[in-house]
C-alpha positions in Angstrom: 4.2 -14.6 15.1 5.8 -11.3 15.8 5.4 -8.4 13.0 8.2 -6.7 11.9 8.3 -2.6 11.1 9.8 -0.6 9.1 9.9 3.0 8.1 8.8 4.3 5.0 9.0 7.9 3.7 6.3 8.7 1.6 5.0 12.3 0.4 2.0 14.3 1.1 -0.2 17.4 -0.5 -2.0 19.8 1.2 -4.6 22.2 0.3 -7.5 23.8 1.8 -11.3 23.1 0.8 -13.5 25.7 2.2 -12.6 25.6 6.6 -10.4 22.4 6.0 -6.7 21.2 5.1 -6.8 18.2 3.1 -3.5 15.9 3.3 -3.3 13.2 0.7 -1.0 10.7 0.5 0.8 10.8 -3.2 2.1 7.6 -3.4 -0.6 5.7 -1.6 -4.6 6.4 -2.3 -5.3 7.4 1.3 -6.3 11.0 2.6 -7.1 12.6 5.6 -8.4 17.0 6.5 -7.9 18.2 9.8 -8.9 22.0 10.9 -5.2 22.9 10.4 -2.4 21.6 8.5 -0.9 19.6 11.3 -4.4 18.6 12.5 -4.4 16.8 8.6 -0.4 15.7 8.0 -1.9 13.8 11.6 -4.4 12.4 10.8 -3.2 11.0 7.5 -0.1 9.7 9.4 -2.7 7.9 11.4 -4.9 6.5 7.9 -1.9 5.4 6.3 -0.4 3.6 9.2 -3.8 1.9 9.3 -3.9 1.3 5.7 -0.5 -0.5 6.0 -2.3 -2.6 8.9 -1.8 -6.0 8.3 -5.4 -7.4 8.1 -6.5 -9.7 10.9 -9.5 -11.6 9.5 -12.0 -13.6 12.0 -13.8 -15.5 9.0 -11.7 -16.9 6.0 -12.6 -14.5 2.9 -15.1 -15.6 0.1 -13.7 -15.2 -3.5 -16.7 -13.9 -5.8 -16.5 -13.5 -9.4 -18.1 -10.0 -10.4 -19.0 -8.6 -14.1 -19.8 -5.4 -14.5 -20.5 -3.1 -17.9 -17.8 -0.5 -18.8 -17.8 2.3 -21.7 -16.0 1.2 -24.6 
């Protein structure tokens, strides 16, 4: 089975914390820092292209039910 890619445009923030950059992905929850703003557009090009990874499992996944208390 052969994957198929496609290009998708999607838009990053940057800011510095401290000796960082900090690129974060807007549309998708995925960020990445690098020493300089390159360095961290980079490296989230890299997380997000990873995130959007189809998943390759070795063992079939196990469905669990979880219940967990929440604030009102």
């Amino acid at each position: 089975m052969t994957n198929m890619l496609m290009k998708r445009k999607l838009t990053s923030s940057v800011w510095q914390e401290e000796g960082w950059f900090v690129a974060q992905c807007l549309e998708v929850d995925v960020a990445s820092q690098g020493e300089t703003v390159e360095e961290a557009l980079s490296n989230l090009q890299e997380a997000l292209e990873l995130h959007f990874e189809l998943p390759c499992a070795t063992v079939l996944p196990v469905m669990q039910t979880l219940e967990v208390e929440v604030a009102a």
